[in-house]
C-alpha positions in Angstrom: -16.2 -11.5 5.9 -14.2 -8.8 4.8 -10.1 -9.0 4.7 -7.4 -7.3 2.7 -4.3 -9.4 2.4 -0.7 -7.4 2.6 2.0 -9.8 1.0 5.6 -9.1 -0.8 7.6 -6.9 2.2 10.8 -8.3 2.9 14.1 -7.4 3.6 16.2 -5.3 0.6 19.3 -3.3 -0.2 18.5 0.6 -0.8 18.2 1.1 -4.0 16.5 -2.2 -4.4 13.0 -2.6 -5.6 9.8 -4.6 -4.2 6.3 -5.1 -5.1 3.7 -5.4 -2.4 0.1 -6.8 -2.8 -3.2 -6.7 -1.2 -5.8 -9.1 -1.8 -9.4 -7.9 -1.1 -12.5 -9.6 -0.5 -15.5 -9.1 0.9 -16.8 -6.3 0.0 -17.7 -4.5 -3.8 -13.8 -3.6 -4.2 -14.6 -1.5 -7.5 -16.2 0.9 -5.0 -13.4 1.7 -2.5 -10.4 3.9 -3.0 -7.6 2.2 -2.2 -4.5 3.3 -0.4 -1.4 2.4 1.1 0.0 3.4 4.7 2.8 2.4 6.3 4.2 3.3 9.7 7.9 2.8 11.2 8.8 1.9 14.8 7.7 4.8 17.3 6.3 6.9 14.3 2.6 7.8 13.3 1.0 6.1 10.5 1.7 8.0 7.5 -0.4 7.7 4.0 1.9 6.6 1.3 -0.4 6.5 -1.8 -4.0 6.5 -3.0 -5.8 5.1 -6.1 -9.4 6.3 -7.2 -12.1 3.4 -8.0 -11.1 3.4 -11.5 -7.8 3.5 -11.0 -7.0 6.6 -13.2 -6.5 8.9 -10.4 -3.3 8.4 -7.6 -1.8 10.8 -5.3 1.5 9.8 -3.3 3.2 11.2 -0.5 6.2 13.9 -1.1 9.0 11.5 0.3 7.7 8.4 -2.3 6.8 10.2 -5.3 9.1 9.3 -8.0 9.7 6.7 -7.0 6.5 4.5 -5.6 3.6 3.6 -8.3 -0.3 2.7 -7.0 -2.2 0.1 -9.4 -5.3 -1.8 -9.3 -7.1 -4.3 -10.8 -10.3 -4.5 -10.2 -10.8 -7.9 -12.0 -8.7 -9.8 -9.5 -10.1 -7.4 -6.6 -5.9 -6.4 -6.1 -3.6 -3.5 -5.7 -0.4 -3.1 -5.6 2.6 -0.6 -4.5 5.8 -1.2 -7.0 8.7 0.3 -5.0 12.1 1.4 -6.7 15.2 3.0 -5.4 14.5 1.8 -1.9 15.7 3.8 0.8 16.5 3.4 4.6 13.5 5.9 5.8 11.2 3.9 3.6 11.6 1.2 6.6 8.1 0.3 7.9 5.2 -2.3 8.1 3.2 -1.3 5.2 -0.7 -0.9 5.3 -3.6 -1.5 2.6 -6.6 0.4 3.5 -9.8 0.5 1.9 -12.1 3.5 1.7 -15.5 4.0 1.3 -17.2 6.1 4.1 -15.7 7.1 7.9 -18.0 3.7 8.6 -16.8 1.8 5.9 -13.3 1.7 5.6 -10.8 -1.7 6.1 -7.6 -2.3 7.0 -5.2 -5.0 6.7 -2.1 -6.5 8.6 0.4 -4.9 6.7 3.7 -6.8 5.3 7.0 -5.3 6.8 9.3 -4.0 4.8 13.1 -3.6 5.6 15.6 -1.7 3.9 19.3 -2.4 4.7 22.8 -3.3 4.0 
């Protein structure tokens, strides 16, 4: 049965930090790139960051770069989105997706994430 866990959202002050994690399983997780998403109240889904098989290769969105960081480990079948210098747009439930073909790709709950003073 395959899942991917989202955990570590919560609510924090901007310029605050969080980590979030997703916990795969299921399926051959060294084989999937692995990305976040996240999506705000009456707004698309929008791809945050993506990390190769490996791990050595990321690309983040405009609005996060600088200031978001993708990492795996492939041991523990994990990855992770460190967040710093919060802001209010970054506001959304966040997404772990995993990507192999259009057929094989996962998706978890997400974990919400709240920036505010």
């Amino acid at each position: 049965q395959v899942q991917l866990v989202e955990s570590g959202g919560d609510l924090v002050q901007p310029g605050g930090s969080l980590r979030l994690s997703c916990a795969a399983s299921g399926f051959v997780f060294r084989l999937y790139f692995m990305s976040w998403y996240r999506q705000a109240p009456g707004k698309e889904r929008q791809l945050v960051a993506t990390i190769g098989r490996a791990g050595g290769s990321t690309n983040y969105a405009d609005s996060v770069k600088g200031r978001f960081t993708i990492s795996r480990d492939n041991a523990k079948n994990m990855v992770y989105l460190q967040m710093n210098s919060l802001k209010p747009e970054d506001t959304a439930m966040y997404y772990c997706k995993a990507y192999l073909t259009t057929v094989n790709n996962y998706w978890g709950q997400g974990t919400q994430v709240t920036v505010s003073s």
